[in-house]
C-alpha positions in Angstrom: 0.0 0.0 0.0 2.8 2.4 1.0 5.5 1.3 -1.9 3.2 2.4 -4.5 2.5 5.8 -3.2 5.8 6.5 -2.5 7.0 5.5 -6.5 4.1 8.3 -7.2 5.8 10.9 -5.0 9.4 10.0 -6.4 7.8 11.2 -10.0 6.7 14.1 -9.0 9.3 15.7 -6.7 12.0 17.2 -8.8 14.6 18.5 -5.6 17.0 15.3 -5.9 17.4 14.8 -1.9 13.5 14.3 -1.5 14.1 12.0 -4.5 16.6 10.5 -2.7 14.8 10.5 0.8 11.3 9.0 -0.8 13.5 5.9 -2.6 15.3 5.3 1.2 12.1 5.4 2.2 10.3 3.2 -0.5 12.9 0.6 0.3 12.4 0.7 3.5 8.5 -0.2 3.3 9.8 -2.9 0.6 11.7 -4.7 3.2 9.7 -4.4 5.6 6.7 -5.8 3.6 8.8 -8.6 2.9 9.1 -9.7 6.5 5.8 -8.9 7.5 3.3 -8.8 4.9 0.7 -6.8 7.0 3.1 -3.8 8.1 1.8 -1.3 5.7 -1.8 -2.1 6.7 -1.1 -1.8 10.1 1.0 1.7 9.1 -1.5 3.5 7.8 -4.4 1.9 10.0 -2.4 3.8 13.5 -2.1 6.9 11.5 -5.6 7.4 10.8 -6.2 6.4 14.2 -3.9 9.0 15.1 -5.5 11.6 12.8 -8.8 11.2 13.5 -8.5 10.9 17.0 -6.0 13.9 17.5 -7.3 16.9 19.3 -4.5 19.1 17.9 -6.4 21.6 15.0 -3.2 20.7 13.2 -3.2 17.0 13.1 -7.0 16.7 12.9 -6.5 18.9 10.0 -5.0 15.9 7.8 -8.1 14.0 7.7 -9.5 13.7 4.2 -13.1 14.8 3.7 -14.5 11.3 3.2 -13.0 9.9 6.6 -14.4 12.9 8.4 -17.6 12.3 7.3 -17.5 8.6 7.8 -16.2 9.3 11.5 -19.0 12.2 12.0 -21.8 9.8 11.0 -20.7 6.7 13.4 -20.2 9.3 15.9 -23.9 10.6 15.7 -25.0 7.3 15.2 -23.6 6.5 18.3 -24.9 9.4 19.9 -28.5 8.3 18.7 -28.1 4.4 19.8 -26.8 5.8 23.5 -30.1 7.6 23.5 -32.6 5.3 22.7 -30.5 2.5 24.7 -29.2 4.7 28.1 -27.0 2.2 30.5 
């Protein structure tokens, strides 16, 4: 998941030590995803944890439209089910 998006980013960053940087990187997530096939998954999955949990503006901030809306409706729908159901 990561290697591929990385190989994107190395076409389109001209500055040769951010080239340099995303290929260290991309081999990196290569090796790592050779000795645990799941790493990547498991990457990304703590990040967006991360992001959408976050009370920094900043870090919140990163969430792509779609997540946000996806986290906003399980949040009300939450809200909703903790109403009709109180403990």
């Amino acid at each position: 998941m990561v290697a591929p998006v990385l190989a994107r980013m190395l076409g389109v960053h001209q500055d040769k030590q951010v080239q340099k940087a995303l290929a260290q990187l991309k081999l990196a997530f290569d090796n790592l995803e050779r000795l645990r096939p799941s790493i990547s998954k498991e990457v990304l999955t703590q990040m967006f944890e991360l992001v959408v949990s976050s009370k920094n503006p900043s870090v919140s901030a990163l969430t792509p439209p779609s997540v946000a809306a996806l986290v906003a409706t399980q949040r009300r729908d939450a809200a909703q089910s903790n109403q009709a159901h109180p403990r």
